[in-house]
KOLDRENDO-88464 format. One record per residue: residue in one letter; x, y, z of N, C-alpha, C in turn. Coordinates in steps of 0.1 Angstrom, whole numbers, plus 2048, in hexadecimal, padded with zeros to 3 digits. Last residue first. Layout:
<pavexs>
  res  n_x  n_y  n_z  ca_x  ca_y  ca_z  c_x  c_y  c_z
    a    X    Y    Z     X     Y     Z    X    Y    Z
...
</pavexs>
This chain:
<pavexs>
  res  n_x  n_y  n_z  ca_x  ca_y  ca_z  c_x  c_y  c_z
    x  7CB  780  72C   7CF   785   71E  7C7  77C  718
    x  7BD  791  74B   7BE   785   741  7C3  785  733
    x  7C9  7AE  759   7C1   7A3   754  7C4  799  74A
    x  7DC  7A8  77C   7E0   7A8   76C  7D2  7A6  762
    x  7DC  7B2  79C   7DC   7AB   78F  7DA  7AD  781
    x  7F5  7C6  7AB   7E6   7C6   7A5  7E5  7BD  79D
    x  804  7C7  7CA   809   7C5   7BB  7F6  7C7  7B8
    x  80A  7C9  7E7   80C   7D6   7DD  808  7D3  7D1
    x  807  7B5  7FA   7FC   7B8   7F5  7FE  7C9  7EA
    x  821  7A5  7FB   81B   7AE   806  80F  7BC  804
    x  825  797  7E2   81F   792   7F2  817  796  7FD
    x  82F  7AB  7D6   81E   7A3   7D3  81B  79C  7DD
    x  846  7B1  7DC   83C   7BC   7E2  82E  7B3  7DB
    x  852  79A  7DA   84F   79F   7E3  843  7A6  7E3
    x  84E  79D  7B9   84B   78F   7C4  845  792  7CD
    x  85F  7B4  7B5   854   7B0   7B1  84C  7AB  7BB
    x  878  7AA  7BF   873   7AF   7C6  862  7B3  7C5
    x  87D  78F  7AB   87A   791   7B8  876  79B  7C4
    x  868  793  78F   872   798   796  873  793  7A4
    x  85A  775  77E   858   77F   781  862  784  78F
    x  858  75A  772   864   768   770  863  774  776
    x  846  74C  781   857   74C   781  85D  753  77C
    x  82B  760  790   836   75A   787  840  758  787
    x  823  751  7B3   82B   75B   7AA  82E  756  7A1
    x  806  73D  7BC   815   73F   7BC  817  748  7B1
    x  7E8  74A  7CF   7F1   744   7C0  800  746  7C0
    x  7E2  752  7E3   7ED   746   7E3  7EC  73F  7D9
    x  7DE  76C  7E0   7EC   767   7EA  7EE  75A  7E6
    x  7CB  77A  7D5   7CE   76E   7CB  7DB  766  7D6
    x  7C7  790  7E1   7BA   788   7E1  7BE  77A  7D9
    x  7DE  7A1  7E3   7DC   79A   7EB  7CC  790  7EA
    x  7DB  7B0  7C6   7E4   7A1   7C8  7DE  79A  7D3
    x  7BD  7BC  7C2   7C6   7BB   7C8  7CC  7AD  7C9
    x  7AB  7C5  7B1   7B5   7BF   7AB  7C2  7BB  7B5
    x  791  7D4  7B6   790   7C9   7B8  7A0  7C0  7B0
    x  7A1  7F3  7B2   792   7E8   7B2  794  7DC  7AD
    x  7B6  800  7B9   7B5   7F8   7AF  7A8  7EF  7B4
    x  7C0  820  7C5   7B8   816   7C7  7B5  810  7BA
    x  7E3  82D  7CF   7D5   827   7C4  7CE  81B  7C5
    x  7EC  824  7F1   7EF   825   7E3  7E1  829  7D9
    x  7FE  831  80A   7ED   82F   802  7F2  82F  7F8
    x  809  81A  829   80F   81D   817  7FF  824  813
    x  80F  824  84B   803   821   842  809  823  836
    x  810  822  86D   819   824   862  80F  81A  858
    x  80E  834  88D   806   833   87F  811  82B  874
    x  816  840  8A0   817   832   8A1  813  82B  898
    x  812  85D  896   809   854   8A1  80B  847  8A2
    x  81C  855  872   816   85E   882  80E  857  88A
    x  81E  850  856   826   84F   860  827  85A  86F
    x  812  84A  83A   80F   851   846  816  84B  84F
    x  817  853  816   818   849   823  815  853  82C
    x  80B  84F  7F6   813   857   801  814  84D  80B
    x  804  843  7DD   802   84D   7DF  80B  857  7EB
    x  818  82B  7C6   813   831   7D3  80D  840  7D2
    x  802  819  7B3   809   827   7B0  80C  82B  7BD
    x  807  7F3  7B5   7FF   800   7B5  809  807  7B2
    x  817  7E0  798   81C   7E2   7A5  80D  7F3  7A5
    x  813  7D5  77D   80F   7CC   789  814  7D3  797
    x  821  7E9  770   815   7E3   76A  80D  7DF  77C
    x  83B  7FE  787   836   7EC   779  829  7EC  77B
    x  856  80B  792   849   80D   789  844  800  77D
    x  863  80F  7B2   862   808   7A6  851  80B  79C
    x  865  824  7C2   873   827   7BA  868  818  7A9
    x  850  825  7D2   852   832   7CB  85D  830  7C1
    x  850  80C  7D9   845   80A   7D1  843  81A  7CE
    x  868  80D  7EB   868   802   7E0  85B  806  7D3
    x  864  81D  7FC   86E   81E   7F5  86D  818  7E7
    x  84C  80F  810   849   81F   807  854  822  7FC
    x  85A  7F9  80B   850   7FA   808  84B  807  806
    x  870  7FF  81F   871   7F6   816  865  7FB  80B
    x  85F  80D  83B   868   817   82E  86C  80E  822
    x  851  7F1  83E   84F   7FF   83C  854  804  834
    x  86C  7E5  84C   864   7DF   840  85C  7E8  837
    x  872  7F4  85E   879   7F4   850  874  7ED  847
    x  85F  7F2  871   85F   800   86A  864  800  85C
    x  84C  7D3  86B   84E   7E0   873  855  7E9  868
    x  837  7B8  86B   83A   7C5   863  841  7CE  86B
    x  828  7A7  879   83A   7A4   874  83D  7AC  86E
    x  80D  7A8  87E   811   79F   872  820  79E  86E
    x  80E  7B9  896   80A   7AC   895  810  7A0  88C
    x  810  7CE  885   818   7CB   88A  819  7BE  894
    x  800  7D8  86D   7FB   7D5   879  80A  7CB  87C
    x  7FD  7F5  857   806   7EB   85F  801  7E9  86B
    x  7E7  7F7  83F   7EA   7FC   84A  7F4  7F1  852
    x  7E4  803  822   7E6   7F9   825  7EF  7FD  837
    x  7CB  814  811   7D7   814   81A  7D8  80E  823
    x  7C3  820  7EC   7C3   814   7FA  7CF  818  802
    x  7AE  836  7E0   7B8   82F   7E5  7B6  825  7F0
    x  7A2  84B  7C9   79E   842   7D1  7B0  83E  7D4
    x  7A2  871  7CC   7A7   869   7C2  7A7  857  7CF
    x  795  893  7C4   792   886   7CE  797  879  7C9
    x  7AA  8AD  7C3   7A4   8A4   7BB  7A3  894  7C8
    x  7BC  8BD  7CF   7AF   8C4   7C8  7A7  8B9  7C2
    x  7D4  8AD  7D5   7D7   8B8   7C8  7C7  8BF  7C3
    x  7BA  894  7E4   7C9   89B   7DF  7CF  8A5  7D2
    x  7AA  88A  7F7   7AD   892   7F2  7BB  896  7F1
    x  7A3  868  7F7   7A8   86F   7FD  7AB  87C  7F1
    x  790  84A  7FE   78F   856   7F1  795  861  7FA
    x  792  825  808   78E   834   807  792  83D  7FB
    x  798  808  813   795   812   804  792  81B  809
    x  7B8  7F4  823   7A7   7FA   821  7A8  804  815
    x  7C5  7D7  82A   7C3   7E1   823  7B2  7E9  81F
    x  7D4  7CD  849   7C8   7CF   83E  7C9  7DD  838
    x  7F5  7C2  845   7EB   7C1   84E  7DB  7CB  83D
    x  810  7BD  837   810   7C1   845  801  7C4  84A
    x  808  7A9  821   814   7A8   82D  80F  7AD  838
    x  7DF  7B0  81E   7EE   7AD   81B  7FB  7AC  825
    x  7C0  7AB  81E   7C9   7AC   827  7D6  7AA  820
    x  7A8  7C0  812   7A9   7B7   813  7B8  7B4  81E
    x  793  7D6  815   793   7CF   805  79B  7C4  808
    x  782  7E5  830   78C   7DD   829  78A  7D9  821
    x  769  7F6  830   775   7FC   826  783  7F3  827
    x  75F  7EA  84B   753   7EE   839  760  7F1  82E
    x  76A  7F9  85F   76D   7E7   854  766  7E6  84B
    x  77D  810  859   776   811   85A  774  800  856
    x  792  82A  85D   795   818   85D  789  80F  85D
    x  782  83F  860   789   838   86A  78C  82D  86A
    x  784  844  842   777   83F   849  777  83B  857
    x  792  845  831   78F   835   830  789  833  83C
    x  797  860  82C   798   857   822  792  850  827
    x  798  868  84D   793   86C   842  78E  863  839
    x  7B7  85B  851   7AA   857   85A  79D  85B  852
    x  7C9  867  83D   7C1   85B   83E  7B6  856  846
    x  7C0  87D  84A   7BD   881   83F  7BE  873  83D
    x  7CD  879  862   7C4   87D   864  7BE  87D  856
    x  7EA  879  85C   7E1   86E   85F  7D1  86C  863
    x  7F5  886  83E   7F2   887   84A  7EA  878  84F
    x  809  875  827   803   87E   829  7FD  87E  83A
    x  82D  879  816   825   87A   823  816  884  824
    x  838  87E  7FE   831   873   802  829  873  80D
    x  851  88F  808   848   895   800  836  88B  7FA
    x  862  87F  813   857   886   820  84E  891  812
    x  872  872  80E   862   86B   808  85C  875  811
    x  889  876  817   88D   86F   80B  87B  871  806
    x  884  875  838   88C   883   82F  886  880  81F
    x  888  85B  837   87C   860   83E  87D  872  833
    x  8A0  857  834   899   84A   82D  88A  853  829
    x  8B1  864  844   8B2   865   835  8A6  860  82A
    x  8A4  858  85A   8A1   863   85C  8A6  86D  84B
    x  8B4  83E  85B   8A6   83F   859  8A1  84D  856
</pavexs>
């Protein structure tokens, strides 16, 4: 784990600077719920520039723990698709463990959960649309 953790610590943002963003978790600022628990909006500063995001917070209630986690900060830095957010960083403090991605207004997969997946579409794909990473598509 500590390769895993090594591997993305350029990813890492404080947790205090999420708390910031989204307001103390603030419930005015859920957008909505994925795998591991709710996802909220805020505007976090980064590189000088205020840029919107979501961060999906692990509530460990829902069956998420750490490796699921690192799965997902791994997964959604190594893969790049249309349908998948941009990560932005993670937080991992305080018992904290949070993905922030780019904020996509109003497109989040998790608001469509129980439309079934396309059939061609990747299995890990799949996954991470489950667990509220993917964005919808517009209409052709």
């Amino acid at each position: 784990m500590t390769t895993t953790i090594a591997k993305f610590a350029h990813l890492q943002i404080p947790l205090e600077d999420v708390l910031n963003a989204t307001n103390n978790f603030a419930d005015d600022n859920i957008i909505g719920r994925g795998g591991f628990g709710p996802i909220y909006k805020g505007q976090l500063q980064r590189s000088g520039e205020l840029i919107k995001i979501s961060a999906l917070r692990l509530d460990r209630k829902h069956g998420g723990g750490v490796v699921e986690f690192w799965t997902e900060v791994s997964m959604l830095s190594d893969l790049k698709h249309p349908n998948i957010v941009s990560i932005v960083g993670f937080c991992d403090e305080k018992h904290e463990k949070i993905i922030v991605t780019m904020y996509e207004a109003k497109k989040w997969k998790s608001q469509r959960a129980s439309k079934q997946p396309e059939p061609h579409m990747d299995t890990k794909i799949e996954d991470m649309c489950r667990r509220g990473s993917c964005v919808e598509l517009p209409p052709l």
